[in-house]
BASEKE-74302 format. One line per field, with one value per residue (C-alpha): residue number from 0; residue in one letter; x negated, y, z negated. Coordinates in steps of 0.2 Angstrom, whole numbers. Layout:
// residues N
n = NUM,... $
res = a,... $
c1 = X,... $
c2 = Y,... $
c3 = Z,... $
***
This chain:
// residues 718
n = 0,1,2,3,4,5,6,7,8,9,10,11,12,13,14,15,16,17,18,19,20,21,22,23,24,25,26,27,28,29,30,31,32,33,34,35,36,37,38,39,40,41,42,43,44,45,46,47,48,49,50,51,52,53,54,55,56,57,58,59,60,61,62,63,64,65,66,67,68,69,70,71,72,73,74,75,76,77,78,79,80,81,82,83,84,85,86,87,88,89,90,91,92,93,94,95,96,97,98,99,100,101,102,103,104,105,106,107,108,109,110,111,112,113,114,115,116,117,118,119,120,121,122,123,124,125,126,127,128,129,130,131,132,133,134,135,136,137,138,139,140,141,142,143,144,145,146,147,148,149,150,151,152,153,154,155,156,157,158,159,160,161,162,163,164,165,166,167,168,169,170,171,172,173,174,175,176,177,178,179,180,181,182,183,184,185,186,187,188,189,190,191,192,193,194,195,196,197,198,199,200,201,202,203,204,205,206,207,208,209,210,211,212,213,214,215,216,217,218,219,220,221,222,223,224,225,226,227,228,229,230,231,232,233,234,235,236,237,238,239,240,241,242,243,244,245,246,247,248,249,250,251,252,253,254,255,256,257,258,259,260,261,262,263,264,265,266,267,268,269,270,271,272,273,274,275,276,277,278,279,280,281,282,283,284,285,286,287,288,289,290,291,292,293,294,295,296,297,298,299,300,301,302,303,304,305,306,307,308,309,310,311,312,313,314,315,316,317,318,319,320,321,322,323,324,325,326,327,328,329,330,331,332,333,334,335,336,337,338,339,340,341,342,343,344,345,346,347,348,349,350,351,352,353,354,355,356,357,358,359,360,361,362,363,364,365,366,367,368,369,370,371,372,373,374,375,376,377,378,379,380,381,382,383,384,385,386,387,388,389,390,391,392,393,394,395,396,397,398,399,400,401,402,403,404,405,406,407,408,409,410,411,412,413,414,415,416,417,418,419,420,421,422,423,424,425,426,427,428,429,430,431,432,433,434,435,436,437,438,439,440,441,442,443,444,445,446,447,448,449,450,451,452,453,454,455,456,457,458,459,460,461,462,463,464,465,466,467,468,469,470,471,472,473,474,475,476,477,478,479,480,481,482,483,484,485,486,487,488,489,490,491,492,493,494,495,496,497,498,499,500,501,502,503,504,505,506,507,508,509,510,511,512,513,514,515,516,517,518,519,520,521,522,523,524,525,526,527,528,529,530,531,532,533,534,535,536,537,538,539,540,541,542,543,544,545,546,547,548,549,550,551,552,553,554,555,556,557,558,559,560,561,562,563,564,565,566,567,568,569,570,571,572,573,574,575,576,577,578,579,580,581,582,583,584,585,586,587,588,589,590,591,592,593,594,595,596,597,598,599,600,601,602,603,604,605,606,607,608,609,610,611,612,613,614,615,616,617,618,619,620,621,622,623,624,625,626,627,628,629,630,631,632,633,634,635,636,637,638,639,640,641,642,643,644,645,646,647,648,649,650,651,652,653,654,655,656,657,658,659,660,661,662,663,664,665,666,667,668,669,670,671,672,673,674,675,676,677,678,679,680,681,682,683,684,685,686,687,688,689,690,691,692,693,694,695,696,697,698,699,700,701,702,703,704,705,706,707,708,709,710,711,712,713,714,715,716,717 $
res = x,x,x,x,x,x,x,x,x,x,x,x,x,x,x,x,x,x,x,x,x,x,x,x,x,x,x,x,x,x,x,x,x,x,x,x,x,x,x,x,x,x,x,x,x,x,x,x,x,x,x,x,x,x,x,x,x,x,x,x,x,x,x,x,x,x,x,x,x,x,x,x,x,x,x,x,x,x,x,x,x,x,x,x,x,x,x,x,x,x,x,x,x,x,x,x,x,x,x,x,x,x,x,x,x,x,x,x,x,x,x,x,x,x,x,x,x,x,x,x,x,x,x,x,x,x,x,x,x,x,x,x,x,x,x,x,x,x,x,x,x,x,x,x,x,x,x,x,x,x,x,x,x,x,x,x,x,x,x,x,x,x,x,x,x,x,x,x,x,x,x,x,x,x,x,x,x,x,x,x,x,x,x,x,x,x,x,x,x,x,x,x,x,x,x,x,x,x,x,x,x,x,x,x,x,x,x,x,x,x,x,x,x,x,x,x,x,x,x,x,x,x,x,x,x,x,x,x,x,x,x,x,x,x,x,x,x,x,x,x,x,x,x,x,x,x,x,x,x,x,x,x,x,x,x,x,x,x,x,x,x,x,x,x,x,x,x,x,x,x,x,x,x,x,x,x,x,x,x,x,x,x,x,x,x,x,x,x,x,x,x,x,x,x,x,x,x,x,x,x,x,x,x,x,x,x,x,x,x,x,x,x,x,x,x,x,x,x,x,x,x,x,x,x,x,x,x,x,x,x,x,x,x,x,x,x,x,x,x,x,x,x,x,x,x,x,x,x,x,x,x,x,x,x,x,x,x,x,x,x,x,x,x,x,x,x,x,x,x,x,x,x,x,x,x,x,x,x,x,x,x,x,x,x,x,x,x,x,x,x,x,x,x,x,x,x,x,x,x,x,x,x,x,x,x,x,x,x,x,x,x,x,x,x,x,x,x,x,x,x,x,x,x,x,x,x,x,x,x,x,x,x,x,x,x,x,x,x,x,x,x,x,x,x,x,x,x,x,x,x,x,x,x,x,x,x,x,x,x,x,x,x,x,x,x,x,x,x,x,x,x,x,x,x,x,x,x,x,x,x,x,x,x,x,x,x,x,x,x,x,x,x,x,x,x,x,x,x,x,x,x,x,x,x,x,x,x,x,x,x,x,x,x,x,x,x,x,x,x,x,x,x,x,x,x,x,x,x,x,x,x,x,x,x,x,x,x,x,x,x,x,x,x,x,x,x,x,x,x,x,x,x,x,x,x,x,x,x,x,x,x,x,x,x,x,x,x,x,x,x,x,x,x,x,x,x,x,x,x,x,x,x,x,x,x,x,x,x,x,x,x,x,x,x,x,x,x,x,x,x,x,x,x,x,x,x,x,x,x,x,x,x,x,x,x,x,x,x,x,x,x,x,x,x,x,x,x,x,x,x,x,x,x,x,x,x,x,x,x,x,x,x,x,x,x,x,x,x,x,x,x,x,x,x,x,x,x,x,x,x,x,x,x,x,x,x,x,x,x,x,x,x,x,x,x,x,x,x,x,x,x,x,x,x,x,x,x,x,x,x,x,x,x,x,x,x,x,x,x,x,x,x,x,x,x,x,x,x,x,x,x,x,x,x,x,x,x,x $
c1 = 165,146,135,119,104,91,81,84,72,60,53,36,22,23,7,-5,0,-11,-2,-14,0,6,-11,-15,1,-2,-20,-13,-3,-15,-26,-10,-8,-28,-27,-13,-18,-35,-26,-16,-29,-47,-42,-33,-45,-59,-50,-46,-66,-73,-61,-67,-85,-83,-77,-93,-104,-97,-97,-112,-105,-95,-79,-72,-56,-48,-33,-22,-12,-18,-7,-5,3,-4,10,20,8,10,-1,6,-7,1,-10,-21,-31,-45,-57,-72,-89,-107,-114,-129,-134,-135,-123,-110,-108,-102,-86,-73,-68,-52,-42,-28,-15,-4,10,11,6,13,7,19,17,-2,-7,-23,-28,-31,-39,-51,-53,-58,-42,-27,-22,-1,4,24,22,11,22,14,24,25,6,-1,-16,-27,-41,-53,-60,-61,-71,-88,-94,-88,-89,-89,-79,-61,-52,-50,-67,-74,-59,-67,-57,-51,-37,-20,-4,6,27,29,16,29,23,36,36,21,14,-2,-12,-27,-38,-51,-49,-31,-23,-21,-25,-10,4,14,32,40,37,41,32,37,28,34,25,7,-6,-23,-32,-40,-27,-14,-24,-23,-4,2,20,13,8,-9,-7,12,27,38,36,47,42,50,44,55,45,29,16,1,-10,-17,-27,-14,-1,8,20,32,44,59,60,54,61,52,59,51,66,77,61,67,59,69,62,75,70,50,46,30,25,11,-1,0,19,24,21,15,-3,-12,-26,-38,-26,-12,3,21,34,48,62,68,84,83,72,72,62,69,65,47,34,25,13,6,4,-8,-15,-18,-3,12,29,47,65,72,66,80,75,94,94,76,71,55,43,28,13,4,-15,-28,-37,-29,-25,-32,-18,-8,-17,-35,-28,-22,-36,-45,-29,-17,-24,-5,7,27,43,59,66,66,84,84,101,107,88,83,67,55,38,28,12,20,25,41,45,58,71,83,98,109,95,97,84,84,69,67,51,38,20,8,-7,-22,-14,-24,-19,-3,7,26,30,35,24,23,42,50,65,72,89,89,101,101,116,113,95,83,67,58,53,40,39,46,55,69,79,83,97,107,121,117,106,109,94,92,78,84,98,85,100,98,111,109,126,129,111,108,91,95,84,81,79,86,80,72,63,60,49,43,34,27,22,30,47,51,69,81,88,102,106,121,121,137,128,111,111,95,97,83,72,56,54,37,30,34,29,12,6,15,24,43,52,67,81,93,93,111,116,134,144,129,128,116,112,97,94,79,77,64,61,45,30,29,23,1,2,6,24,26,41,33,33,16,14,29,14,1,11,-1,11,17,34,46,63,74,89,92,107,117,135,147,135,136,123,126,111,111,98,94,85,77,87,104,108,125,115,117,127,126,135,134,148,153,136,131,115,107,88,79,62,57,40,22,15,5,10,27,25,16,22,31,40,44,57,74,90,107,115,131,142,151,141,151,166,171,159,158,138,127,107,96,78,63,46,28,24,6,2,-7,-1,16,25,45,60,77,91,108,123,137,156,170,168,170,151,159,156,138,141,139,123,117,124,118,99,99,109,118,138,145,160,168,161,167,157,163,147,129,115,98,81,64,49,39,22,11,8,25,43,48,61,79,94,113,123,143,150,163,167,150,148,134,136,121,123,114,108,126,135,139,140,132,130,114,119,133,122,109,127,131,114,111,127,125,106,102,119,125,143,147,139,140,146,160,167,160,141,128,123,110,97,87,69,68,49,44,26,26,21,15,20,38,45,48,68,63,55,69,79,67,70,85,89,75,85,100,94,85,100,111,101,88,70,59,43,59,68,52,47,66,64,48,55,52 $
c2 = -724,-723,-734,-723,-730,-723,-738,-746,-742,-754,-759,-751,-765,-769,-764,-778,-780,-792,-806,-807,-810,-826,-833,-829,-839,-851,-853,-852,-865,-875,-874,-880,-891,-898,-895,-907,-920,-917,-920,-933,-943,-938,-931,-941,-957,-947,-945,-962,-967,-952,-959,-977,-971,-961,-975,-985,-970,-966,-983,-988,-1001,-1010,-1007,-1008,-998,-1001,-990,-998,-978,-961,-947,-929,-914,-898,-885,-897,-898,-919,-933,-952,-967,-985,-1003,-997,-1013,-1011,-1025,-1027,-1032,-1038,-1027,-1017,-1009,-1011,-994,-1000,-1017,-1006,-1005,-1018,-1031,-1027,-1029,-1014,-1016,-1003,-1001,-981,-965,-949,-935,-919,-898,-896,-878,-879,-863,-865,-880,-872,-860,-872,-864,-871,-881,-883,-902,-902,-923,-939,-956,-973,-988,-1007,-1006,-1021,-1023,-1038,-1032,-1044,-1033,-1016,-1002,-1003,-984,-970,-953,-943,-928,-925,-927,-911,-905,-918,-909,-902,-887,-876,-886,-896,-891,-907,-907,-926,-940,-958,-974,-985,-1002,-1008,-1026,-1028,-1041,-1041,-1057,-1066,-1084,-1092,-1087,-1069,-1058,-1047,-1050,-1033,-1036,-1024,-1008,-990,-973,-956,-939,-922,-904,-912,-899,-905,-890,-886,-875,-892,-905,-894,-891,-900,-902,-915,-929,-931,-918,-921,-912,-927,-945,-959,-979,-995,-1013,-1026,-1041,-1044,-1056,-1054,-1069,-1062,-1073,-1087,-1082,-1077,-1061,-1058,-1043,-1045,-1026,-1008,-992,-976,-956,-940,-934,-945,-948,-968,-983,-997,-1017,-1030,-1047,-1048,-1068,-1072,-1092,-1097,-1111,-1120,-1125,-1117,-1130,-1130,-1133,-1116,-1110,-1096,-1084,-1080,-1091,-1080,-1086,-1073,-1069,-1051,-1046,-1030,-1015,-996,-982,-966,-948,-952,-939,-945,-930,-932,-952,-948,-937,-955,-948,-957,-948,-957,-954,-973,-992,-1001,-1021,-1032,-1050,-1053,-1073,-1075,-1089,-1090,-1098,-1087,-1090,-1098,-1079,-1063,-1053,-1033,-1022,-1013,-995,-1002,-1012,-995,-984,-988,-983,-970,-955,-955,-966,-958,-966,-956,-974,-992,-1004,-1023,-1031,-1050,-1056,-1072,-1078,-1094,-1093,-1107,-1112,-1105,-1118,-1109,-1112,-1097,-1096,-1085,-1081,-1064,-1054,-1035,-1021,-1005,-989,-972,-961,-974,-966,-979,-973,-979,-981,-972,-972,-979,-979,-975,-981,-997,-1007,-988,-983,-971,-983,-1003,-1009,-1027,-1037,-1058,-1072,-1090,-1093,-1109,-1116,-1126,-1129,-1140,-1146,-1159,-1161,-1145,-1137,-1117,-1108,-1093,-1087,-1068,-1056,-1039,-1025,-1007,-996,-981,-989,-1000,-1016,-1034,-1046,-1064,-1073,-1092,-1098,-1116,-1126,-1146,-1163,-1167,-1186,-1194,-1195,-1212,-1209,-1192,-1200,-1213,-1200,-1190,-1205,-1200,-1193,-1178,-1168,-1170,-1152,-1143,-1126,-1114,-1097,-1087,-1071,-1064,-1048,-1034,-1018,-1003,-1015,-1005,-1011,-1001,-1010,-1024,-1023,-1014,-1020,-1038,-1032,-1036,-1021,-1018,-1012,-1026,-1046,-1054,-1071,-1074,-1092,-1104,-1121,-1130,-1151,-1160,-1176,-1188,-1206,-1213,-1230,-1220,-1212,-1195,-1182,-1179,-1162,-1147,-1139,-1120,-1119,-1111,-1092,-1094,-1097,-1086,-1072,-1078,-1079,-1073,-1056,-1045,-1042,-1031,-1032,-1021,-1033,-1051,-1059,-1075,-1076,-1089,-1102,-1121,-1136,-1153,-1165,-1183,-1197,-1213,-1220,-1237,-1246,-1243,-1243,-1229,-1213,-1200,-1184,-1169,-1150,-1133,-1122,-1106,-1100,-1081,-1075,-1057,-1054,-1038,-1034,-1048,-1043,-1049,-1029,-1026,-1010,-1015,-1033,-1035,-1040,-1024,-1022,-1042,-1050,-1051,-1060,-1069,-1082,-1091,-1104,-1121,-1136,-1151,-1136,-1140,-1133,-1112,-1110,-1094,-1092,-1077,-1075,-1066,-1067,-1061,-1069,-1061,-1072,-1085,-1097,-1096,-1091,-1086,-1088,-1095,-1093,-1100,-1107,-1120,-1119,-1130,-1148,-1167,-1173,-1189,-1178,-1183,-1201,-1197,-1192,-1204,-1220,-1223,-1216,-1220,-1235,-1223,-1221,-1208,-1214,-1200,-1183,-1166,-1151,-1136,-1125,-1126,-1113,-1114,-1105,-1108,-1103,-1112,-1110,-1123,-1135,-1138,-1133,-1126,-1120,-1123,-1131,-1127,-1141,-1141,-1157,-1169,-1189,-1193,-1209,-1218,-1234,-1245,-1253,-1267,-1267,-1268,-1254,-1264,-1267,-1285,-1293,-1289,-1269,-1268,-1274,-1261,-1248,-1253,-1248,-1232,-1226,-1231,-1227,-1213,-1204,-1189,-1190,-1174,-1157,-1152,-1168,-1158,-1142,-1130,-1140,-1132,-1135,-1147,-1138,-1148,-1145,-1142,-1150,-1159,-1159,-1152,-1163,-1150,-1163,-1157,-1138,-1128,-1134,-1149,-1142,-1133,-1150,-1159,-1146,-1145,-1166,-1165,-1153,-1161,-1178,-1172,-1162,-1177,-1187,-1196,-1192,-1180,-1190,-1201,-1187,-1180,-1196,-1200,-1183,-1184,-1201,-1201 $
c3 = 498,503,496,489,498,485,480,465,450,446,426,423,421,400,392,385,367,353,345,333,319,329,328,310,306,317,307,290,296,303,287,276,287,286,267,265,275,266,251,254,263,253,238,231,235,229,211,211,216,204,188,191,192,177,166,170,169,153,145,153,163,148,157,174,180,196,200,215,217,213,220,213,221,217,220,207,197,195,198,198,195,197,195,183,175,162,159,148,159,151,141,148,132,114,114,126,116,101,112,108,123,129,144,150,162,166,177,180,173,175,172,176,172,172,171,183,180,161,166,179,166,151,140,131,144,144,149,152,149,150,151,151,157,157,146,142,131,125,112,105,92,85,88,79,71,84,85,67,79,77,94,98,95,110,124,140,135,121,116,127,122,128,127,127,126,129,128,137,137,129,124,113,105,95,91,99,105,108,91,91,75,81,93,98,109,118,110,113,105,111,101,103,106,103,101,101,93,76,73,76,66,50,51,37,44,61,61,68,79,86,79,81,80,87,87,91,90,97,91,81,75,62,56,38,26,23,31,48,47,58,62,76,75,66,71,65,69,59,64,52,43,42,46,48,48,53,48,43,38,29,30,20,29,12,6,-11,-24,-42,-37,-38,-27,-25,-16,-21,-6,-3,8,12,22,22,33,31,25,26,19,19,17,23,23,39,40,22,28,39,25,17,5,3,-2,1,-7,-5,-3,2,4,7,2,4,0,-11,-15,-21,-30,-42,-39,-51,-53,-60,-44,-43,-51,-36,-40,-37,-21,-14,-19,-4,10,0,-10,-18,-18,-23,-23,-29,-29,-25,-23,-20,-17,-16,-19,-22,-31,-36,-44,-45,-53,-70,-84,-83,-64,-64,-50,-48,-37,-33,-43,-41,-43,-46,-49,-52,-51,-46,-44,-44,-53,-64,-83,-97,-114,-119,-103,-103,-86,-83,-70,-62,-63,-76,-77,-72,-70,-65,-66,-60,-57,-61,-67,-70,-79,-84,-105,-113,-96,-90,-107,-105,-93,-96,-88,-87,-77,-79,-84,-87,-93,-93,-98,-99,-114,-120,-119,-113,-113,-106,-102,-105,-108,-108,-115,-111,-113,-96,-103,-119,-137,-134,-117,-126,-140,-129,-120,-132,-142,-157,-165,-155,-159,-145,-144,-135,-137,-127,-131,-124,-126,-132,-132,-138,-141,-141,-132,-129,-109,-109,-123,-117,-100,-104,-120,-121,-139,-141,-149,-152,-166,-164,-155,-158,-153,-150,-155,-154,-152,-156,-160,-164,-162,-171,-168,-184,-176,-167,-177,-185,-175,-179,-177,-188,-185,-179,-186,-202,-209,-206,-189,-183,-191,-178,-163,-149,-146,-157,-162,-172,-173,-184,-186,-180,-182,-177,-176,-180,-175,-173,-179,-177,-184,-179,-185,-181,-196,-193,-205,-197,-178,-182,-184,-197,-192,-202,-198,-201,-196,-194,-197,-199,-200,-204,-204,-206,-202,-193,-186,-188,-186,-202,-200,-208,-212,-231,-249,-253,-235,-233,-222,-230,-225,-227,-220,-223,-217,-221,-223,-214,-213,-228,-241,-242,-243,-246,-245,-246,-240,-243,-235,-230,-212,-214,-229,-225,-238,-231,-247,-247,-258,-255,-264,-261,-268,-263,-267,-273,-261,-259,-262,-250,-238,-236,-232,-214,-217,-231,-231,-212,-219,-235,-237,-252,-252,-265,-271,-278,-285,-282,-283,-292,-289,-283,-288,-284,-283,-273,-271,-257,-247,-237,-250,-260,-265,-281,-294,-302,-297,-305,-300,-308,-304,-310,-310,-298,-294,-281,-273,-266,-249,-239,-221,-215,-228,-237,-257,-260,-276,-282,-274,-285,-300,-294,-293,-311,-316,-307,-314,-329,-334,-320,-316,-327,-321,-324,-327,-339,-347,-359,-357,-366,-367,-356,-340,-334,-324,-313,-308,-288,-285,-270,-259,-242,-226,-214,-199,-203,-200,-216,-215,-218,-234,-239,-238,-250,-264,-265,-261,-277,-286,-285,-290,-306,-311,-308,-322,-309,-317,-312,-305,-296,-289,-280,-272,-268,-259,-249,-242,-221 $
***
C-alpha cells in the first residue's frame, strides 16, 4: 500500500479575539474583593468611632461609650457589637447635667434583618430583632425634664417595624452612694412585633408600642421610706395576661410595737401572689382593669401611724385614671395591728371580693371599702380589752355581705389578773368579769353602714348559752366615776345603732362578793336565762316615748325560783326613765343565804314564797313603785362576825321577828295582801342593776313589816 506523500494540512493561525468578559469579572471580583476587606477592615471601625463620637456629640460630653467589637454584614443584613460600656464623665454644660449618672455594660448586641433600603430612604424601616445580653446597669438618678415628644416622633425615619426587642440577662440598680434605691437581679424582658409609629402608639390593644410583653425578675430589692422590699421573683406575659410574684418581704427599719409614729410601719411576708386577666395596654393608659387578686398565706404586721393616712382613691389619683378589679382572694392569712387599744391578731383569716372599683365616695356609698360585696372569714382571734385588764378571743369568725350574717364562734373575754390585783390597780372596786359565748350570731347586718358611716344595723343580734360571773371585792373604795351601764348612756354612745331584735338565750350569771365583814364571799345565780329585746337603737328616728325599747326576760334565780320581768324604755331621755315589771314563783327564801348571810350577816330561817309581783319606775335619781310579796312562815335570824347567832343576836332575832317581821302575807287566808312601797335613792357610781336590786330589796323589806324610812336605808346599804 503507498503511503500518500501530500503534506499534511496545517491549522490556520486563530484570529485575535477580546477577553474582555474575563477581565470584567476578574474586576468585579476585584472590587468585592476591595469592598469586603474595606468593610471588614474600615467600616466597621469607622461605625464603631462615628457611634462613640456621636454619644459625646449628642450628650455634650456627659457620656463616654467605648465599644470593644463592632461587626455587621450587609448582604445579611446583621451587625454584632460586644464590650459595650457606658459611663457618666463631668458635665460640660448645664444641659448635659439634666442627664442622670449612670454606668452601662453590655455584653452583646444583636441586631439582625435590617431593611437598608428603607433606611437609606428614611421609611418604615423593618428590623427582624434587636437582643441585648448580660446588661448591666448602675443609675444614680433619674432623668430630670426630657423631651415633651413621643418616641416615635424623634426617629430619623417614618417609623421602625421591629419583630422582637429581647433583653437577656439584665442586672440593674438605682441609688446613689452604697445603699442602692433599687436592686434589679437577673432579669429577662422579651416584646413582640414592636411598631414605633403614630399609628402604633394609639393602638389600644399594645402596650407602649409592643404587641406582646414578657418579663421576668429573678431577684429584687427596693429601699422605700421605712422600709426594704424585696421580691425573689415576678413573671409577667400579655399573652396569659398574668403576673406572678413569689415571695415579696417588707421589713420595717422600726420593729412593730405599740409606739406609734408619723408613718405608718408594715412588716410582711407574702408567698405568693398573682394577678390575672390584666389589661396591660390600658395600664400604660394609666388604667388598671384585672379579673383576679390571688395573695396565699401572706404574714402581716403593723403599727398604725399617729396621722389619719390619705384614703386609697386620693393616693392613686396621681398614677391610675381607674382602677377595676373583678375580684380580690386572700387564703391562710395572718394578721396583727398594733398601736390600737385592741391589739387584734388574727390567724388562718380568709378573704374574699367582688366588683372593687376604687373611686371618690359621694353621697351615701353602697360599697364597702370600694367592693360591692366581702366574705371573710378568721380562725382563732386575740385582744386586748380595758387594756391591760382583759383578754378577748375567738376561735372563728364568719361574715358575709351579700346575706348580711355574722356569727362569732366560742368568744372569750377573761381577767388577765385577779379581783384584788384587779382593784389594786384601778384603786377602787372594779367588777372582775368573765364571759364565754358559744355563739353570737347578727343577722341583716348592714356591712355598708358599718363600714362607711360607723352605724351598727342590723334586724337581729343573738347570743347563744352564755356564761357569764362577776366578781366584787368591797374591802376597796367605790369606784368615783359615773357607770355606763345606764339607759342613758347606751343613748349617747359615740356610734349609732339599731337593732330590730336582740336576744339572749339560755344564759348563765354567777355573782360572787366579798363584803368586808366576812372572808367567804357571797354567791348569787341566774340560770336558764332568756332574753328578748326590741328596738334597741339610739336613732331618733325610731327611738322616742311612743316607739320605746320593750323586752322580756326570764329565767331561774339560784335555779330554783321560776322568774319573769318586762321592760320598757326611752334611751334618748335624758333622765333615764324606764319601767320594770316582773314576778317570782313558788321558792325556799333560804335560798338567799348564800348571798346574805356572808353580806349581810342575815340568815333566813325558814320562809317560803308563794308569789312575787312588783312594779317600778326608775330614772337617774331614784327607784320607785309596789311590791306584791305572798309568803308564809318567814323568819330572819341575826348573826355575828363569824355566822353565828350570839346572845345579844338572838335577842336582836326575837325582836326583829317579833316587832318588824309580818310572817306571812297575808297573815290569814282570805285578809288582803300587804303591798310594800319599792323606794330607794340612786347612787350613780353603780350601774342601773344595781338600782333595780335596791327596789326591789326595798320592796320586799317594807312588805314584809320593816318600815318604810328603814327599808330604804336597809336598801341603799354599800
Amino acid at each position: 500500500m503507498l503511503l500518500s506523500r501530500k503534506p499534511a494540512p496545517t491549522l490556520a493561525p486563530a484570529s485575535p479575539r477580546r477577553h474582555w468578559g474575563r477581565w470584567l469579572l476578574l474586576g468585579v471580583g476585584l472590587l468585592v474583593l476591595l469592598v469586603g476587606l474595606g468593610v471588614t477592615f474600615f467600616l466597621d471601625p469607622w461605625l464603631r468611632r462615628t457611634l462613640e463620637e456621636q454619644v459625646a456629640q449628642s450628650t455634650k460630653g456627659r457620656y463616654q461609650l467605648r465599644v470593644t467589637e463592632f461587626r455587621t454584614s450587609l448582604w445579611q443584613r446583621r451587625a454584632t457589637l460586644r464590650g459595650l460600656h457606658l459611663r457618666t464623665t463631668a458635665a460640660t454644660s448645664p444641659d448635659s447635667a439634666r442627664l442622670p449618672r449612670l454606668q452601662l455594660a453590655l455584653g452583646q448586641l444583636s441586631i439582625n434583618g435590617v431593611g437598608l433600603l428603607a433606611l437609606l430612604r428614611r421609611q418604615e424601616v423593618p428590623v427582624d430583632s434587636i437582643t441585648l445580653d448580660s446588661l448591666t446597669l448602675h443609675l444614680a438618678s433619674l432623668p430630670q425634664g426630657g423631651s415633651q415628644q413621643p418616641l416615635h416622633q424623634r426617629l430619623p425615619c417614618k417609623a421602625v417595624r421591629l419583630g422582637q426587642l429581647a433583653l437577656r440577662h439584665v442586672r440593674a440598680t438605682y441609688g446613689a452612694g452604697n445603699q442602692a434605691q433599687v436592686r434589679l437581679g437577673e432579669s429577662a424582658v422579651v416584646l413582640q412585633d414592636v411598631w414605633l409609629s403614630a399609628a402604633g402608639a394609639a393602638d389600644s390593644g399594645r402596650v407602649g408600642y409592643a404587641a406582646a410583653v414578657a418579663a421576668q425578675v429573678a431577684g429584687a430589692t427596693a429601699q422605700v421610706p421605712g422600709h426594704e422590699v424585696k421580691l425573689v421573683r415576678a413573671t409577667f406575659s400579655t399573652g396569659s395576661r398574668q403576673l406572678r410574684l413569689d415571695s415579696v418581704l417588707v421589713h420595717p427599719r422600726k420593729p412593730i410595737s405599740s409606739v406609734r409614729s408619723s408613718a405608718m410601719r408594715v412588716s410582711l411576708a407574702l408567698p405568693q401572689l398573682v394577678l390575672r386577666g390584666l389589661d396591660a395596654a390600658q395600664l400604660s393608659r394609666r388604667r388598671f382593669r384585672a379579673d383576679t387578686l390571688r395573695a396565699t398565706r401572706p404574714r402581716l404586721a403593723l403599727t398604725l401611724p399617729t396621722r389619719k393616712p390619705p384614703v386609697l382613691h386620693e393616693l392613686l389619683q396621681p398614677y391610675l385614671a381607674e382602677c377595676r378589679l373583678g375580684s380580690m382572694q386572700v387564703t391562710g392569712g395572718q394578721l396583727r395591728v398594733a398601736g390600737l387599744a385592741l391589739a387584734p391578731a388574727l390567724a388562718d383569716v380568709a378573704v374574699a371580693a367582688n366588683g372593687i372599683q376604687v373611686l371618690p365616695r359621694q353621697g351615701t356609698p353602697t360599697d364597702i371599702y370600694y367592693a360591692r360585696a366581702w366574705q371573710v372569714r378568721t380562725g382563732a382571734a386575740t385582744a386586748t380589752l380595758d387594756a391591760p385588764y382583759y383578754h378577748l378571743s375567738w376561735q372563728s369568725l364568719r361574715a358575709d355581705s351579700r346575706t348580711g350574717q355574722m356569727q362569732i364562734r366560742q368568744v372569750l373575754a377573761l381577767p388577765t389578773m385577779s379581783v384584788v390585783e384587779l382593784a389594786r390597780s384601778k384603786k377602787h372596786q372594779s367588777a372582775h368579769v368573765s364571759v364565754r359565748l358559744p355563739e353570737v350570731v347578727l343577722t341583716g347586718l348592714d356591712f355598708p353602714a358599718a363600714a362607711n358611716q360607723q352605724q351598727l344595723r342590723a334586724t337581729a343580734l343573738l347570743v347563744r348559752h352564755p356564761q357569764i360571773s362577776t366578781r366584787s371585792d368591797g374591802r376597796f373604795a367605790t369606784n368615783p366615776n359615773i357607770s355606763v351601764v345606764t339607759p342613758e348612756m347606751l343613748g349617747r354612745l359615740p356610734f349609732q345603732f339599731a337593732l330590730n331584735r336582740f336576744g339572749i338565750q339560755d344564759a348563765t350569771l354567777a355573782l360572787t362578793f366579798r363584803s368586808p365583814r366576812d372572808p367567804q364571799p357571797g354567791v348569787m345565780s341566774i340560770n336558764r336565762l332568756n332574753v328578748k329585746l326590741r328596738n334597741l337603737t339610739n336613732d331618733p328616728r325610731r327611738m322616742s316615748a311612743a316607739t320605746p325599747l320593750t323586752g322580756e326576760a326570764t329565767g331561774w334565780l339560784q335555779n330554783q325560783c321560776a322568774a319573769r320581768m318586762s321592760l320598757r324604755a326611752n334611751l334618748l331621755d335624758a333622765s333615764g326613765r324606764h319601767t320594770l315589771r316582773g314576778e317570782f314563783g313558788a321558792a325556799s327564801l333560804s335560798m338567799l343565804n348564800s348571798m346574805i348571810v356572808p353580806t349581810r350577816g342575815i340568815a333566813i330561817r325558814r320562809g317560803t314564797v308563794r308569789r312575787i309581783r312588783f312594779q317600778m319606775q326608775l330614772d337617774r335619781t331614784a327607784a320607785r313603785g309596789t311590791m306584791w310579796g305572798e309568803y308564809a312562815d318567814l323568819k330572819l335570824q341575826l348573826l355575828n362576825q363569824q355566822e353565828r347567832p350570839g346572845v345579844l343576836h338572838r335577842v336582836g332575832t326575837s325582836l326583829v321577828n317579833g316587832i318588824f317581821i309580818r310572817d306571812n302575807n297575808p297573815r290569814k287566808p282570805g285578809q288582803p295582801l300587804q303591798t310594800g312601797i319599792i323606794a330607794s335613792s340612786r347612787e350613780r357610781r353603780y350601774s342601773v342593776f344595781s338600782l333595780w336590786r335596791q327596789g326591789m330589796v326595798s320592796g320586799l323589806l317594807h312588805s314584809a313589816g320593816v318600815p318604810a324610812g328603814m327599808a330604804k336605808k336597809l336598801s341603799e346599804a354599800e
